[in-house]
KOLTOR-576618 format. One record per residue: residue in three letters; x, y, z of N, C-alpha, C in turn. Coordinates in steps of 0.2 Angstrom, whole numbers, padded with zeros to 4 digits, always signed. Layout:
BEGIN
ALAXYZXYZXYZ/...
// end
This chain:
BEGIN
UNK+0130+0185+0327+0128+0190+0323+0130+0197+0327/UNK+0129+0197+0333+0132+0203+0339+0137+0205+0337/UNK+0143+0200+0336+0151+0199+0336+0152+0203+0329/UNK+0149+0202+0326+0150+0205+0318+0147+0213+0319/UNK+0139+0215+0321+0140+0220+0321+0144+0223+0324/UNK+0147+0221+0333+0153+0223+0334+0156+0226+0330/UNK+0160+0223+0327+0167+0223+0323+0166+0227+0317/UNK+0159+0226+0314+0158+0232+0309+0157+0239+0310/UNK+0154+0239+0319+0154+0247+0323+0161+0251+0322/UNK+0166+0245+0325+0171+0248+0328+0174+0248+0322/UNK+0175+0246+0315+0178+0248+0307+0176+0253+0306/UNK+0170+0254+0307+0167+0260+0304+0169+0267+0306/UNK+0168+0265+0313+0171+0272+0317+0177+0273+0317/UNK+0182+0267+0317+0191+0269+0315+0191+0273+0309/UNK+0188+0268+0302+0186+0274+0297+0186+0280+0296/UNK+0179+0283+0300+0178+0290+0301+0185+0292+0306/UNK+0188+0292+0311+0192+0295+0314+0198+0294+0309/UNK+0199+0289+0305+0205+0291+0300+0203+0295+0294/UNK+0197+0295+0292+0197+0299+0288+0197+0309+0290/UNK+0193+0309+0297+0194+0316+0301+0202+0316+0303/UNK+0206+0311+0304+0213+0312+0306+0216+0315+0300/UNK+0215+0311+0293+0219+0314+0288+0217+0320+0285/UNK+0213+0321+0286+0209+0329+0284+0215+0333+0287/UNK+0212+0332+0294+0216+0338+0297+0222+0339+0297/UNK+0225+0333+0297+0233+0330+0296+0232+0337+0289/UNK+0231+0337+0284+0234+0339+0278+0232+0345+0278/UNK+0226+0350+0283+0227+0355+0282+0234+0359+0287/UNK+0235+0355+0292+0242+0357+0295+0246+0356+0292/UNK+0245+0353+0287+0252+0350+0283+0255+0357+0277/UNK+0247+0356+0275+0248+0365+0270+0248+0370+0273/UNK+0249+0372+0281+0250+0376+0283+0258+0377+0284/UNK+0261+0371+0286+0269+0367+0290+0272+0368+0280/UNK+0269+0368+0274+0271+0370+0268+0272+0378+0267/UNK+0268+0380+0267+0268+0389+0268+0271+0392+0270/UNK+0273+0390+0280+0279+0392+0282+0287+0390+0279/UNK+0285+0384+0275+0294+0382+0274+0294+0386+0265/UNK+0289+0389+0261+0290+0392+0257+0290+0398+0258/UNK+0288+0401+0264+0286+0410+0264+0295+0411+0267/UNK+0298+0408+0270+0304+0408+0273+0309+0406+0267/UNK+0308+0405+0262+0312+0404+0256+0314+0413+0254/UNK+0309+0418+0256+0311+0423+0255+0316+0425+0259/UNK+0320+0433+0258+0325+0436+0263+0321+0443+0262/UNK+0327+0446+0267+0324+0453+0268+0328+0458+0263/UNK+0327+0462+0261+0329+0466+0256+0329+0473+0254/UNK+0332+0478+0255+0332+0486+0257+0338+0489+0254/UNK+0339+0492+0252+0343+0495+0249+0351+0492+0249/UNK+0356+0496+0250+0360+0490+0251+0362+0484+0255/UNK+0355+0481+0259+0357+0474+0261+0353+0469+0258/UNK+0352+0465+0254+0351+0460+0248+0351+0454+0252/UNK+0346+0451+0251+0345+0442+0251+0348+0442+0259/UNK+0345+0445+0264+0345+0444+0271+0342+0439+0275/UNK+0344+0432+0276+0341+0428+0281+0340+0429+0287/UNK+0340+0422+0290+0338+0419+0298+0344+0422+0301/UNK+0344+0427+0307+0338+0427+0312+0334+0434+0309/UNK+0336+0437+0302+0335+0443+0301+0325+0442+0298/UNK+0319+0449+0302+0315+0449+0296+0312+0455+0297/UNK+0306+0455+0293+0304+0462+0292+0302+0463+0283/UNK+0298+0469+0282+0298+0470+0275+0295+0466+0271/UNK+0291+0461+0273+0289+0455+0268+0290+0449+0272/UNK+0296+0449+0276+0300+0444+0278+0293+0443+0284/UNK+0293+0436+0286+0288+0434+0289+0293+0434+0296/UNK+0289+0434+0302+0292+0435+0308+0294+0429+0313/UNK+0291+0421+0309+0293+0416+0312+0298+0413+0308/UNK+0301+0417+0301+0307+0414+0298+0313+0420+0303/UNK+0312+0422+0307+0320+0425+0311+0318+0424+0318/UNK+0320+0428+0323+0320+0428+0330+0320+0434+0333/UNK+0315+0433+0338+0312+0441+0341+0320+0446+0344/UNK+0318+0453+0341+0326+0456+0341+0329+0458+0336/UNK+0328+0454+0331+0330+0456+0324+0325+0458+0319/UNK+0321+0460+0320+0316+0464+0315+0321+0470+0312/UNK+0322+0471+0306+0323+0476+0300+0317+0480+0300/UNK+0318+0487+0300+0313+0493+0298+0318+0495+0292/UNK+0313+0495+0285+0316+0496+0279+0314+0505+0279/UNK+0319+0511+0278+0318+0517+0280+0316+0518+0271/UNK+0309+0522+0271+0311+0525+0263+0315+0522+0258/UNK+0314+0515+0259+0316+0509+0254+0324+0509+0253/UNK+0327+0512+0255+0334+0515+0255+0339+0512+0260/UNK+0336+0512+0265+0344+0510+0271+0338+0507+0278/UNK+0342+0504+0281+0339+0498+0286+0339+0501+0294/UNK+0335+0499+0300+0336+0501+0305+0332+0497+0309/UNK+0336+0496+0314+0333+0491+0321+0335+0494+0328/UNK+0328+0490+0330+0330+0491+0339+0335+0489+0342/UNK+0338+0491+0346+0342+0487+0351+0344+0488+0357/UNK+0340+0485+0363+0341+0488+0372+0335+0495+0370/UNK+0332+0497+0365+0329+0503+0367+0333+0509+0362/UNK+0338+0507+0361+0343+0512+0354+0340+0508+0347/UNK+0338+0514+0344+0337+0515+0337+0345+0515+0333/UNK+0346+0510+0330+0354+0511+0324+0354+0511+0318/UNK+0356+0511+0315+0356+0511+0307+0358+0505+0305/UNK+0359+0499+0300+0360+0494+0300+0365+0497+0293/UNK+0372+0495+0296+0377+0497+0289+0377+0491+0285/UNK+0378+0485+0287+0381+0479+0282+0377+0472+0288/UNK+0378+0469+0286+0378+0462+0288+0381+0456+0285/UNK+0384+0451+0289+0389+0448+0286+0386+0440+0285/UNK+0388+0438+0280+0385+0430+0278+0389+0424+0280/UNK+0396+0428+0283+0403+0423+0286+0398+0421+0293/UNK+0403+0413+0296+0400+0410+0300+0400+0415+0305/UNK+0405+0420+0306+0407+0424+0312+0399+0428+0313/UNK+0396+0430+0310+0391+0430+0309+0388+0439+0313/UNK+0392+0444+0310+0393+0449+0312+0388+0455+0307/UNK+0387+0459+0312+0384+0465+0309+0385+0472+0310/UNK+0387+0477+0306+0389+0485+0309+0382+0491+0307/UNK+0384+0493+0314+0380+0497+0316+0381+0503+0319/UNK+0378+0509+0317+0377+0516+0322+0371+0517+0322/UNK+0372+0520+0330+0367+0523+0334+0364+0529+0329/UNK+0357+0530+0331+0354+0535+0325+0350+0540+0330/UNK+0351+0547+0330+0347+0552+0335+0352+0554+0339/UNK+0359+0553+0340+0360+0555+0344+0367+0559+0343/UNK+0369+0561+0336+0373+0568+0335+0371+0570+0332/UNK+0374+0577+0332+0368+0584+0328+0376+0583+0321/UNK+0378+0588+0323+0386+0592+0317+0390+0587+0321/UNK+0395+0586+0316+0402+0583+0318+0398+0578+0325/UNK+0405+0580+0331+0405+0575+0335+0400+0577+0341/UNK+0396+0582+0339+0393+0587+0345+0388+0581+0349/UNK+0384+0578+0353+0376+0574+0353+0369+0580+0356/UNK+0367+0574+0352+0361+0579+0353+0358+0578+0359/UNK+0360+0572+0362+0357+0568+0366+0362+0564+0369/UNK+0366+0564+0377+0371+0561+0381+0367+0554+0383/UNK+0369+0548+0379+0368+0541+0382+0375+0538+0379/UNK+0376+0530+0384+0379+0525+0381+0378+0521+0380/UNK+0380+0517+0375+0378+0512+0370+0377+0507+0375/UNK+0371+0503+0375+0370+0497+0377+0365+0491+0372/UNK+0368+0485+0375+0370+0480+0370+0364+0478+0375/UNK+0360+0472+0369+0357+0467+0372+0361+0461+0373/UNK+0363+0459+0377+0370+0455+0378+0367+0448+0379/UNK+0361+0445+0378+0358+0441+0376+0359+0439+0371/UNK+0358+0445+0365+0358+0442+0359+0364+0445+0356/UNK+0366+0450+0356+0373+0452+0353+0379+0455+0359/UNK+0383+0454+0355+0391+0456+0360+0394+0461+0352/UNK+0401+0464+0356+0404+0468+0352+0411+0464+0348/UNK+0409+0465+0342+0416+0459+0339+0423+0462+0342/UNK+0427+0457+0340+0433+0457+0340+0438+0465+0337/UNK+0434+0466+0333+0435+0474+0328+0434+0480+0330/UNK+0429+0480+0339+0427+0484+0340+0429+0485+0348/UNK+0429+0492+0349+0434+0492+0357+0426+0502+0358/UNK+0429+0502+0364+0423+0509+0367+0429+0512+0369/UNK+0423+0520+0365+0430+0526+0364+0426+0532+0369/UNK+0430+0532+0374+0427+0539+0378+0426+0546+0375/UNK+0421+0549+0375+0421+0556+0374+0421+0559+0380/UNK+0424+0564+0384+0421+0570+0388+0421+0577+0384/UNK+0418+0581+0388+0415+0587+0385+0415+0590+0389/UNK+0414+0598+0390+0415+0604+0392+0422+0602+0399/UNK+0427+0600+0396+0434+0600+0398+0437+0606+0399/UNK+0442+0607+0406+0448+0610+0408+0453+0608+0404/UNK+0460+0613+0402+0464+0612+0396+0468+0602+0398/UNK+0468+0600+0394+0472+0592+0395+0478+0594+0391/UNK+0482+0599+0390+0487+0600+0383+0492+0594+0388/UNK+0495+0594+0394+0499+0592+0396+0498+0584+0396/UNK+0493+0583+0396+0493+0574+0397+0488+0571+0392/UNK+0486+0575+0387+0481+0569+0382+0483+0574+0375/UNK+0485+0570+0370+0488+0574+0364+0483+0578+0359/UNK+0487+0584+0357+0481+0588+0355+0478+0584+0350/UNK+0479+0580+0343+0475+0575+0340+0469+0573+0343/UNK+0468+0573+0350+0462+0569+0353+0459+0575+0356/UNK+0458+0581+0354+0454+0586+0356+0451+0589+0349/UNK+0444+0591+0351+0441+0593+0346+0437+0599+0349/UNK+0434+0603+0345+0428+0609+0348+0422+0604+0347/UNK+0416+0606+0352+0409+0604+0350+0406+0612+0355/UNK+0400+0612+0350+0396+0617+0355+0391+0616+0358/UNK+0390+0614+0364+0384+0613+0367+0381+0619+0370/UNK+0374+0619+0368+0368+0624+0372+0372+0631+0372/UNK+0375+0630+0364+0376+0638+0361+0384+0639+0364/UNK+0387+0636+0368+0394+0638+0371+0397+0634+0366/UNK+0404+0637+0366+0410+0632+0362+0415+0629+0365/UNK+0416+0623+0367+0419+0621+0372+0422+0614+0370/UNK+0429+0614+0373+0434+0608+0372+0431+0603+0375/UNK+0434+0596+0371+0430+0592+0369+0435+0586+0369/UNK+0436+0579+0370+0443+0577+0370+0438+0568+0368/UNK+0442+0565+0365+0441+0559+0365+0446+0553+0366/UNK+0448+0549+0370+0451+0543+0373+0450+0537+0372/UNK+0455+0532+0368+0454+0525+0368+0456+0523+0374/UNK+0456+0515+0374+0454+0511+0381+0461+0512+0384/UNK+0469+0511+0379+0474+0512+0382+0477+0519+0386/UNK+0474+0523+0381+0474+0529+0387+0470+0534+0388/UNK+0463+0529+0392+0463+0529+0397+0464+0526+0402/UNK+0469+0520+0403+0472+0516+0408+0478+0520+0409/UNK+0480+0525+0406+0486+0529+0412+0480+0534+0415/UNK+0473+0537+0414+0471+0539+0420+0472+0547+0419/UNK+0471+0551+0415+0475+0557+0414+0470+0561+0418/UNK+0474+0567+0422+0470+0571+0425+0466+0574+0422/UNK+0461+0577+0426+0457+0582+0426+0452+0581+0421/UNK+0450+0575+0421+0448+0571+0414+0437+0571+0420/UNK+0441+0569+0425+0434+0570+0431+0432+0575+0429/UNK+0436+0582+0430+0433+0588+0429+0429+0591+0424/UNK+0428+0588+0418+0426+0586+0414+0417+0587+0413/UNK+0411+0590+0412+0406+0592+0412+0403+0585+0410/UNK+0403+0581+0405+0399+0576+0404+0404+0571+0401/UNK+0402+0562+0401+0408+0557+0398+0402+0553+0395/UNK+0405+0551+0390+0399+0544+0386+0406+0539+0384/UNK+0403+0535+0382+0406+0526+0380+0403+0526+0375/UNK+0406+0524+0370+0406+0521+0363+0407+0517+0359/UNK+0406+0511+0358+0410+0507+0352+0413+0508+0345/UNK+0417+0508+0342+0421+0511+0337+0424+0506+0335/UNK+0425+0503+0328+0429+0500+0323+0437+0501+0324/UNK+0439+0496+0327+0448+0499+0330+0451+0502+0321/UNK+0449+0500+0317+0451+0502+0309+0449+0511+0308/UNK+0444+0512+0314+0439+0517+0313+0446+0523+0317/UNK+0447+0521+0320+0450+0525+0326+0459+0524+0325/UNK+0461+0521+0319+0466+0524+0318+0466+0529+0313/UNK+0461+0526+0308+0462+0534+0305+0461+0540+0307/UNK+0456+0538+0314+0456+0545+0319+0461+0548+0319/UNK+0466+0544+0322+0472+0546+0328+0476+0549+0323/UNK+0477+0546+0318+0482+0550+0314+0479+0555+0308/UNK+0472+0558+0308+0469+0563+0305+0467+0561+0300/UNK+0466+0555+0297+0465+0555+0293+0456+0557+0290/UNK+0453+0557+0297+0444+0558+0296+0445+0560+0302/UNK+0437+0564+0302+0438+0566+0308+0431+0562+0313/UNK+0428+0566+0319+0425+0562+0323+0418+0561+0321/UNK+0417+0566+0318+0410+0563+0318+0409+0558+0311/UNK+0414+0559+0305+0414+0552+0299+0415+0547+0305/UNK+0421+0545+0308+0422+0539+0312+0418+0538+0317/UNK+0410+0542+0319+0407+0537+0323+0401+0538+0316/UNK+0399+0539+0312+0396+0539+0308+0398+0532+0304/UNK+0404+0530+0307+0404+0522+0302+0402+0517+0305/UNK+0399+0517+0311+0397+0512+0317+0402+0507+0319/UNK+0401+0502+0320+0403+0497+0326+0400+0489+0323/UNK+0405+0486+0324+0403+0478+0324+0400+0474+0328/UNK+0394+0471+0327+0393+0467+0334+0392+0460+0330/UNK+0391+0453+0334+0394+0447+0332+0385+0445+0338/UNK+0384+0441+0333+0376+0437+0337+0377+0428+0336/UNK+0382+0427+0335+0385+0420+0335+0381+0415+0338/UNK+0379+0417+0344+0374+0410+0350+0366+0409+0345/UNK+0364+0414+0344+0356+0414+0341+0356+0408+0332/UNK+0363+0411+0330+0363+0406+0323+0365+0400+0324/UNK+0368+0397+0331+0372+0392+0333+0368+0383+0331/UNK+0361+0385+0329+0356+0379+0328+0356+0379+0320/UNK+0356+0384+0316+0354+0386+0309+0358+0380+0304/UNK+0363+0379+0304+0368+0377+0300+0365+0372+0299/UNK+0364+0366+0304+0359+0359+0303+0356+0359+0301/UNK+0350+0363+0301+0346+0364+0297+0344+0366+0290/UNK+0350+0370+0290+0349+0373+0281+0355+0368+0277/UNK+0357+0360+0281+0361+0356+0277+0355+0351+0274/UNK+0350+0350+0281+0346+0345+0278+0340+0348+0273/UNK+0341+0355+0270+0338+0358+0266+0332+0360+0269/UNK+0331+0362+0274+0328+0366+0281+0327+0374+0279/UNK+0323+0376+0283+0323+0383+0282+0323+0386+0290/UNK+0328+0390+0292+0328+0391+0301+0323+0398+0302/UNK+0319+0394+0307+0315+0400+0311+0314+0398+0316/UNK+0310+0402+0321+0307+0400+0328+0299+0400+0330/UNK+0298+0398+0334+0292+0399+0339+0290+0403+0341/UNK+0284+0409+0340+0282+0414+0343+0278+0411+0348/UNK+0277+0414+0354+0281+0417+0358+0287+0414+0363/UNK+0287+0407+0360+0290+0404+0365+0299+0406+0363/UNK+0299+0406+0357+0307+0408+0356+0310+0402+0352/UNK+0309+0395+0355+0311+0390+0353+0315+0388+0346/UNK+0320+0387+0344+0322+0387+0337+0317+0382+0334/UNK+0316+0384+0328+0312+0380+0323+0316+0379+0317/UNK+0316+0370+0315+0318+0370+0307+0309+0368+0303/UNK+0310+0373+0298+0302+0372+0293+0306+0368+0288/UNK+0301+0362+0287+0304+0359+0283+0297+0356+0278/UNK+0296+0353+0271+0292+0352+0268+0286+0350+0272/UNK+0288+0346+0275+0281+0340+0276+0279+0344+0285/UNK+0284+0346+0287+0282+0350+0294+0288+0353+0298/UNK+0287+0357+0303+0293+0360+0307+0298+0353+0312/UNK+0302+0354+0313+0308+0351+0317+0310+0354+0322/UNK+0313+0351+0329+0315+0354+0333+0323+0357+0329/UNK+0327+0354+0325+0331+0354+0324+0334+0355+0318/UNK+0332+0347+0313+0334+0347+0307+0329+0343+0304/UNK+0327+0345+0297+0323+0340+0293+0325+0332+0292/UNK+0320+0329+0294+0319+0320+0294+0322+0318+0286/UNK+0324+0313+0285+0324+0310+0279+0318+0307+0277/UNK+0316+0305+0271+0309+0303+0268+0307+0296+0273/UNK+0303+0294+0275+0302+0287+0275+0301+0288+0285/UNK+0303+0293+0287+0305+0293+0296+0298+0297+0297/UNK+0294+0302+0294+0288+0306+0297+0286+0299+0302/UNK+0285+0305+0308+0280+0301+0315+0274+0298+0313/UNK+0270+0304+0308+0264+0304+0308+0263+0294+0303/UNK+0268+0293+0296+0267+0289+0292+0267+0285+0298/UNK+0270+0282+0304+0271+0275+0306+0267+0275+0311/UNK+0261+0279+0313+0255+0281+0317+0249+0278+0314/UNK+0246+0280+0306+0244+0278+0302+0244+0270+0299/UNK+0253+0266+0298+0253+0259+0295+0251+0258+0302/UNK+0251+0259+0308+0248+0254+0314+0243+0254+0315/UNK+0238+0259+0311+0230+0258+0312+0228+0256+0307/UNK+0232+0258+0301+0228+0252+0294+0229+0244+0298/UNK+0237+0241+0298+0238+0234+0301+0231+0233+0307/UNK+0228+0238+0312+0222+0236+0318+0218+0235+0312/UNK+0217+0237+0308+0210+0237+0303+0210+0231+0299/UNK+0217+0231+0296+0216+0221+0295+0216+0217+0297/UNK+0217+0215+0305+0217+0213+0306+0208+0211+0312/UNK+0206+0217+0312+0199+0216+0314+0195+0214+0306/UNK+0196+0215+0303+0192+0212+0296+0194+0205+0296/UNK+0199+0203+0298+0202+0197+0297+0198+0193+0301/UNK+0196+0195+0307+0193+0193+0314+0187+0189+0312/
// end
């Protein structure tokens, strides 16, 4: 008679812990739902449309992208993000695997090519590099005459603090002949520029301030590098606050990776081994 209550204690309380197991089980589970539907949305602002992983903001929930890529939708019109500490304008973004997006700096020219503020561009080189497209254009300012070693095409006026003063701009090739008096020169920044951008500079066809007003390409390739698995097994790509970790949200729950096929969940082959314990104590 002992033997029996035993065995009827120990069903009972399996019972009860399978049934508190699968409770909880199913509120995580419609929580692990919520995320893999809330991430079905994109981000959307003026002209950029149906923007995903790693992008969010605006609606977009912050565990369907990756820290660094938050969208500031401006006046529902045009897009802006942080980067190193620089504010840019977000011109386009690209849906190819190269996985490219163009950008300008924002606050830091007044008219034309004049700035309002002397800094150079820095990259968070973690998450983005400058594509292939894109090369750094010197400016110097308040310059001694260059007529004899840098062609007048690459001289413009700018007025800084009320003075009108020569002003010269340099791509990477010449600045490697090193022209003088280029030292002498009042102030120098670094820029990235669209090499497409910077011919039509050279030969006149626009001038400095349209061609940095058309930004720069940069390429965030490493951070998308997990995404593709995931959105084959019809997965939705996000990550782990705070830890960063890539995440795939999938139906029934998140994945380091890519979503399981039907029949593989951890959880079902956890539960057939304690129904099978419970038969086999009944059996007993």
């Amino acid at each position: 008679m002992d033997a029996y209550f035993f065995l009827h204690s120990i069903f009972i309380t399996i019972f009860i812990l399978l049934i508190c197991t699968s409770i909880a089980y199913c509120n995580d589970d419609d929580d692990d739902y919520h995320q893999y539907l809330s991430c079905n949305s994109t981000y959307n602002c003026g002209i950029l449309k149906d923007i995903g992983y790693p992008f969010w903001g605006n609606g977009r929930s912050q565990f369907c992208g990756y820290q660094g890529f938050e969208l500031l939708c401006e006046e529902g019109q045009y897009s802006t993000a942080d980067i190193g500490g620089q504010k840019f304008r977000v011109l386009d973004i690209s849906r190819s695997a190269a996985a490219i997006m163009t950008i300008a700096p924002v606050g830091i020219w007044g008219q034309d090519a004049c700035p309002v503020k002397f800094i150079n561009i820095s990259l968070s080189q973690s998450l983005f590099t400058l594509a292939p497209s894109a090369q750094n254009l010197s400016f110097f300012y308040g310059c001694p005459p260059q007529t004899d070693h840098i062609p007048v095409r690459n001289k413009f006026n700018c007025t800084i603090n009320g003075s009108l003063q020569d002003a010269y701009f340099v791509d990477e090739s010449l600045l490697r002949i090193n022209p003088p008096n280029l030292t002498k020169c009042n102030i120098s920044i670094s820029l990235p520029v669209n090499q497409m951008a910077i011919e039509e500079l050279l030969i006149g066809n626009e001038g400095v301030g349209i061609t940095l007003n058309k930004g720069f390409d940069v390429q965030y390739t490493s951070v998308i590098i997990n995404c593709s698995a995931c959105q084959n097994s019809d997965g939705r790509c996000g990550s782990n606050f705070p830890s960063l970790e890539f995440l795939c949200f999938c139906p029934d729950q998140p994945y380091p990776r890519m979503c399981l096929k039907p029949g593989t969940h951890v959880y079902s082959f956890h539960i057939n081994k304690m129904f099978l314990f419970i038969v086999f104590l009944c059996g007993s």
